[in-house]
MIMARVEX-593142 format. One record per residue (C-alpha): residue in three letters; x, z, y. Coordinates in steps of 0.02 Angstrom, whole numbers, plus 50000, padded with zeros to 5 digits. Each point is the difference from the previous one (the first is absolute). Layout:
REM residues N
ALAXZY...
REM end
This chain:
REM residues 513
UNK484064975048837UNK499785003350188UNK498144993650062UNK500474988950118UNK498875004650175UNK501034988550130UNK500104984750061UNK501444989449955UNK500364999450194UNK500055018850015UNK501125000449836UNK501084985550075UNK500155011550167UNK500315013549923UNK501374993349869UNK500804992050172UNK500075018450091UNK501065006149884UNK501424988050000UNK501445002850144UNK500784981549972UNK501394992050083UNK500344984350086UNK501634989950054UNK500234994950158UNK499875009150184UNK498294994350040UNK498285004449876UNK499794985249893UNK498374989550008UNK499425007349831UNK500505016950048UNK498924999550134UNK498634991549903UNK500075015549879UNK500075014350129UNK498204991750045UNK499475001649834UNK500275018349950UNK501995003350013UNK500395013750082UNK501895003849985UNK501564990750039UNK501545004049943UNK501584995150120UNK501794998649965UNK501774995450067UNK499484980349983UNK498435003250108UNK501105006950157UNK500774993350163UNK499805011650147UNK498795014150047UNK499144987850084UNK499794986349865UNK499355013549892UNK498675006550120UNK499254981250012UNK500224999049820UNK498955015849958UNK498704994950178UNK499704982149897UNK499555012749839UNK498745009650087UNK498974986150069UNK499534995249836UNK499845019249963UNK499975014350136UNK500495012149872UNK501074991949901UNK501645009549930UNK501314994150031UNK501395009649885UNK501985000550009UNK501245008149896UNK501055005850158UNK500945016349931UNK501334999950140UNK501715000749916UNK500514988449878UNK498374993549957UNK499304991750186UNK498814985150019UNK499975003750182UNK501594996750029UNK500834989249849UNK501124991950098UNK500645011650073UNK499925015749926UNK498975014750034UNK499935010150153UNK499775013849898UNK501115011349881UNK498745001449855UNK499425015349889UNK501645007349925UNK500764999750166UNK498405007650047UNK500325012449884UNK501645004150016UNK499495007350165UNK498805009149928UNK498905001550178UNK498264995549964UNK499634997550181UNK501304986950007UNK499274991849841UNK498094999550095UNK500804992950163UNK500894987549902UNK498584995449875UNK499095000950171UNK500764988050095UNK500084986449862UNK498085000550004UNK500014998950164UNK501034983649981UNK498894992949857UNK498495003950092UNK500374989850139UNK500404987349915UNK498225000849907UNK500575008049824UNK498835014349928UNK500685003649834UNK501755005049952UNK500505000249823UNK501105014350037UNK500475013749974UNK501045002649840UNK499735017549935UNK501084996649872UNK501075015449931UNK501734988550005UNK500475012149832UNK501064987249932UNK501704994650068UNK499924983949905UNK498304996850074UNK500164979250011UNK498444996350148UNK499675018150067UNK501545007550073UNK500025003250186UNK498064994350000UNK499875018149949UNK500095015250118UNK501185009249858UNK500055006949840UNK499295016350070UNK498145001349943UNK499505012350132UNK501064989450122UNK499224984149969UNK498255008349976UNK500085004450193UNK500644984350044UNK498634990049950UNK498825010250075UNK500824999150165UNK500324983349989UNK498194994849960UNK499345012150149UNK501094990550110UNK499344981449930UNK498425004250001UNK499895007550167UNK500434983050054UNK498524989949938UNK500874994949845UNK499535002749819UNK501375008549902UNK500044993549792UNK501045013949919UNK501014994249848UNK500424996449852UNK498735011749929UNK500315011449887UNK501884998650034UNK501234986649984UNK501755009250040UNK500705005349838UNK500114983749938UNK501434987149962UNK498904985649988UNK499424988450107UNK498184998049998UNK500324980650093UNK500824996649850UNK499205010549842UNK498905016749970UNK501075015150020UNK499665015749889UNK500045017350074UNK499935011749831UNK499915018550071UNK498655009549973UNK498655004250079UNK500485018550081UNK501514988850062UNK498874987250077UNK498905014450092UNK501385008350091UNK500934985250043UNK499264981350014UNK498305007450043UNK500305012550123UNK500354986950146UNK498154991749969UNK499195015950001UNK500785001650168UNK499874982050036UNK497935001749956UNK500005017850109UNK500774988850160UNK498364986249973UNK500974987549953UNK498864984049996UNK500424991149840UNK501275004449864UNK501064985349907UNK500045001449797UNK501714996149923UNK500204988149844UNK500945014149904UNK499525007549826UNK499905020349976UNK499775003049820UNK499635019550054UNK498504991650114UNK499514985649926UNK500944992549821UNK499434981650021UNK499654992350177UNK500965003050153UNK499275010150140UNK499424983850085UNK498904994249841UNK499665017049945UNK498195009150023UNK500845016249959UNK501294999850128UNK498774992650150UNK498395007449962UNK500295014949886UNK501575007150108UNK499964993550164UNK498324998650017UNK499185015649908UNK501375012849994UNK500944996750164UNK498404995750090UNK500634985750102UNK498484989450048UNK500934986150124UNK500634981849935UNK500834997549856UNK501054985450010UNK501124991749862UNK502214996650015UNK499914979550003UNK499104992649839UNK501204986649984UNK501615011649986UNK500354997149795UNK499435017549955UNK498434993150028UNK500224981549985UNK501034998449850UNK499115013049874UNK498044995350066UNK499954986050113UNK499575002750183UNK498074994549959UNK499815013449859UNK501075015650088UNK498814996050152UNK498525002949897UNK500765013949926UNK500615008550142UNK498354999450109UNK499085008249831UNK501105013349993UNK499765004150171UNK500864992450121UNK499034991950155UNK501384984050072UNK501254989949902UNK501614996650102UNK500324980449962UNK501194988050088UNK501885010650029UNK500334981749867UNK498414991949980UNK499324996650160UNK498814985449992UNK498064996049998UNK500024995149796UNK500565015449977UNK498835010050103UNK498564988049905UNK500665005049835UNK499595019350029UNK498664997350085UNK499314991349857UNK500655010249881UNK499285018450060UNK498274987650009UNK500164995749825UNK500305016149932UNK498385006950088UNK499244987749904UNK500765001249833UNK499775019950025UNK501965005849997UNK499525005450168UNK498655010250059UNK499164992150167UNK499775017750065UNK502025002850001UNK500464983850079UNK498395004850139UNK500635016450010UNK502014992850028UNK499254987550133UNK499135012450091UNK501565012450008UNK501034983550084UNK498584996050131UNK499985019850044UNK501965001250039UNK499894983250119UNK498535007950069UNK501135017550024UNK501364988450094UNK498814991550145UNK499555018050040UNK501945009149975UNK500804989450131UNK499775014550132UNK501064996750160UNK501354986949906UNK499974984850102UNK499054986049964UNK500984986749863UNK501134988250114UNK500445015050122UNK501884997950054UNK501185014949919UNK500835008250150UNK501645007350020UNK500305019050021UNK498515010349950UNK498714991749868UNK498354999550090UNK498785013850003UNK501335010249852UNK501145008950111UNK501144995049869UNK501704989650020UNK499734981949967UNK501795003549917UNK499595012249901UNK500584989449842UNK501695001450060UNK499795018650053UNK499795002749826UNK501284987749933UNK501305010450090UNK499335016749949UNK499934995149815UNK502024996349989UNK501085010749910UNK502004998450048UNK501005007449874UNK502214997750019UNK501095005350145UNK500724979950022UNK499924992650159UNK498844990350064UNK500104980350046UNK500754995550184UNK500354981649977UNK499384987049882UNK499835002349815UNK499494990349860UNK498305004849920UNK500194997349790UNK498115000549941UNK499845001049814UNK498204993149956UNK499045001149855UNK498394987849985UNK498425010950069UNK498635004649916UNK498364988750015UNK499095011850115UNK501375000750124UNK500574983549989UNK501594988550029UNK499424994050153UNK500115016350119UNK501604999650067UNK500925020149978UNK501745006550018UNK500895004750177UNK500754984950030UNK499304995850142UNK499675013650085UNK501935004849986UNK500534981450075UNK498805006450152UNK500895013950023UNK501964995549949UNK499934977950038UNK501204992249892UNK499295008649841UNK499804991249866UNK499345000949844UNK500014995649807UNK498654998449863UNK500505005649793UNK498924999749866UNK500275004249798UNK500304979150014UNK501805002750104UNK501325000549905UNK501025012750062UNK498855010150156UNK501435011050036UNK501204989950018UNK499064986050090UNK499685011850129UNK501805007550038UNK500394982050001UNK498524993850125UNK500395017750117UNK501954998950013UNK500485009750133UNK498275005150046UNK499275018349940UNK498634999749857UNK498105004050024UNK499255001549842UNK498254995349961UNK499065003649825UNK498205003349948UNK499615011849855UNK501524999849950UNK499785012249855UNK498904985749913UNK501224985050006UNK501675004649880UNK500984984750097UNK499325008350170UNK501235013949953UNK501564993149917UNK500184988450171UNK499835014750111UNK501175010049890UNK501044986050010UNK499764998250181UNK500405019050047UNK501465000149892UNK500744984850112UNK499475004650169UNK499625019849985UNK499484995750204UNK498334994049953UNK498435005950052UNK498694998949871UNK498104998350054UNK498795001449856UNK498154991750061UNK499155006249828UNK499695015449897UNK501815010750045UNK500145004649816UNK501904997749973UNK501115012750055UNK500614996550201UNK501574991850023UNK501024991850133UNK500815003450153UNK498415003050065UNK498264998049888UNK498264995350079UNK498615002849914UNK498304991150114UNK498655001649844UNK499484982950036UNK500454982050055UNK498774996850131UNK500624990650143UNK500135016350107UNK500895007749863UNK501124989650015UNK500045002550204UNK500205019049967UNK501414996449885UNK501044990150101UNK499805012250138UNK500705014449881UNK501464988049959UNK500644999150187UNK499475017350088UNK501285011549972UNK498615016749980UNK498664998649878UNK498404992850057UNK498745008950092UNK498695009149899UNK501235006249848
REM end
């Protein structure tokens, strides 16, 4: 048993530093407040915590007054998944747009400019980006969060993309360590198995933190998946193997380690969040992520408590949990000092050229546009359509809630547009949809559709009706292009959809490709 040489306030501190909770709500909760005082030191926002640039920059400026150095983390990938911009949709195209393009100047401009936008608004830590290898077509949660399947590809990527982050005062959390992309599980939902071995796992999962560690990224994120070739029994989140014996000691990386939410059932179900927090801080990492579903002060109690407890009982050395504290007070203490010449939190976002960058405040859609790929010799749109979006239910880290598709950017641009919604629940999609367009030419509009077996039938269905239609696929462009004219945007953000639209009306492809 550990020899216990602290006081329980300096235990209590330290078992507070390395939660990242949530709260509900757009302003910091009394007892949030209350705990930043006593020892917290991360807070983790999400789409429920978020107005307006503005609302967030009070919201973070009421944090720090109870803290000065204070994280204040976000899991604003751009893309599908945005916080920023939930209601919306993102301003930018996301990684596998990104990577399509394959420019890693682009990607550092972009990554760039989204710090620049979180910085203002008085976020330091991103938990982004995904240097996932997207290896896997049927790849449930990753997808488009990836640069590519390309490990060499998405190994530069990263890199770039953390350079740009960074340079912008903001923390970059690399994930899902060791590698979450050839997967068909949902780790939200249960523990996905990756069973290659481990020559397989060096050249490919790896190689993207080895470049993400060479680019300084600031913290790393631990996925809830199991490796047999790594680790037989725990997932790399709970696993001293994985944390300490391979990131750690043979890759060197000496930054955060942060954990994938505790309370996703990987976690949850199998050990409880109490006992996979314990676990994960001993085997190395140095900040549980809490409150993406539990977001209240019990909760926050409940680990705190629990990480005291285990001090005490000896299932967890003092020195570790010290040692994980002190690796959380020295990244908020690398953020006061980062900020450089990004405007101070509250500073209005201006049109044209992002302050002090040099870079296009639009870049997002810069790269939305470049990222298309028209394939078909159809025409294009010259009066109103009717948009036919076939949705399937999103995964849990992109959310229902985001809108996606090109609807409305195509009513902008054509008025008198209108649009449809079909989901495996409609009876017959096709046929709906010829009915609900009549005269009016078809747009379209799927998702992955290479993962959904309905997705398919109704746009085989579709095409075979009205061979017109112009197909836009907003996922991973796995099935073979068909159409009058097929657009692939490798993503759904809200400027994807922008770019889109555009490519459905010009009559030349857009500039850039």
């Amino acid at each position: 048993m550990t020899t216990l040489v602290s006081t329980t306030d300096t235990l209590t501190r330290d078992a507070l530093a390395v939660l990242q909770p949530g709260f509900t709500g757009t302003t910091a909760p009394d007892w949030l407040l209350r705990r930043v005082g006593e020892g917290l030191t991360s807070v983790g926002l999400f789409g429920r915590n978020i107005e307006s640039p503005e609302q967030l920059a009070a919201l973070t400026a009421r944090l720090r007054s109870e803290r000065d150095d204070v994280l204040v983390a976000i899991d604003e990938e751009g893309g599908d998944v945005t916080r920023l911009e939930v209601r919306d949709g993102s301003s930018f195209p996301g990684n596998f747009a990104l990577g399509s393009v394959d420019d890693t100047d682009l990607t550092r401009a972009v990554a760039h400019e989204l710090g620049r936008r979180l910085a203002v608004c008085g976020v330091n830590l991103n938990w982004a980006p995904s240097a996932d290898v997207n290896s896997n077509p049927d790849n449930p949660v990753i997808g488009v969060r990836s640069f590519g399947a390309d490990t060499a590809l998405v190994a530069r990527h990263t890199a770039a993309y953390i350079e740009g982050l960074q340079a912008a005062g903001v923390a970059a959390c690399t994930k899902h360590f060791p590698g979450h992309g050839d997967t068909a599980v949902d780790s939200h939902l249960a523990t996905p198995r990756i069973d290659v071995d481990l020559d397989t796992l060096h050249a490919r999962e790896l190689l993207p933190f080895r470049a993400a560690i060479a680019a300084g990224s600031k913290s790393v994120m631990s996925a809830h998946i199991l490796l047999p070739a790594l680790d037989p029994d725990r997932p790399a989140t709970l696993s001293p193997r994985i944390l300490t014996g391979l990131l750690r000691q043979e890759l060197g990386y000496d930054g955060l380690i942060v954990t994938d939410g505790v309370e996703m059932e990987a976690i949850s179900r199998t050990y409880g969040i109490e006992r996979g927090s314990v676990l994960a801080i001993a085997a190395g990492a140095d900040a549980i992520c809490v409150g993406g579903g539990l977001a209240d002060e019990e909760t926050v109690l409940r680990l705190r408590d629990a990480l005291v407890a285990a001090v005490h009982s000896g299932d967890l050395a003092e020195e570790r949990l010290a040692d994980a504290a002190a690796r959380v007070r020295a990244l908020a203490s690398w953020t006061q000092g980062a900020r450089g010449d990004v405007p101070e939190p509250g500073a209005e976002v201006q049109e044209g050229t992002a302050p002090g960058t040099g870079v296009s405040s639009d870049i997002g859609l810069v790269a939305a546009r470049r990222a298309l790929k028209v394939t078909g010799t159809g025409d294009r749109l010259t009066e109103p359509g009717y948009v036919a979006e076939f949705s399937a239910v999103a995964n849990i880290a992109v959310g229902d809630e985001t809108p996606w598709g090109i609807a409305a950017g195509l009513t902008r641009l054509l008025p008198g547009t209108e649009s449809g919604r079909y989901t495996s629940e409609t009876t017959d999609p096709a046929a709906e949809a010829v009915a609900a367009a009549g005269e009016r030419r078809i747009v379209a509009v799927v998702r992955d559709e290479h993962r959904h077996a309905w997705m398919g039938a109704a746009l085989d269905a579709l095409l075979a009706a009205r061979p017109d239609t112009i197909v836009v696929e907003m996922g991973v462009p796995e099935s073979t292009p068909r159409g009058a004219l097929h657009i692939a945007t490798h993503g759904a953000s809200r400027v994807c959809g922008q770019a889109a639209a555009e490519a459905v009306t010009h009559t030349s492809s857009p500039s850039g490709r």
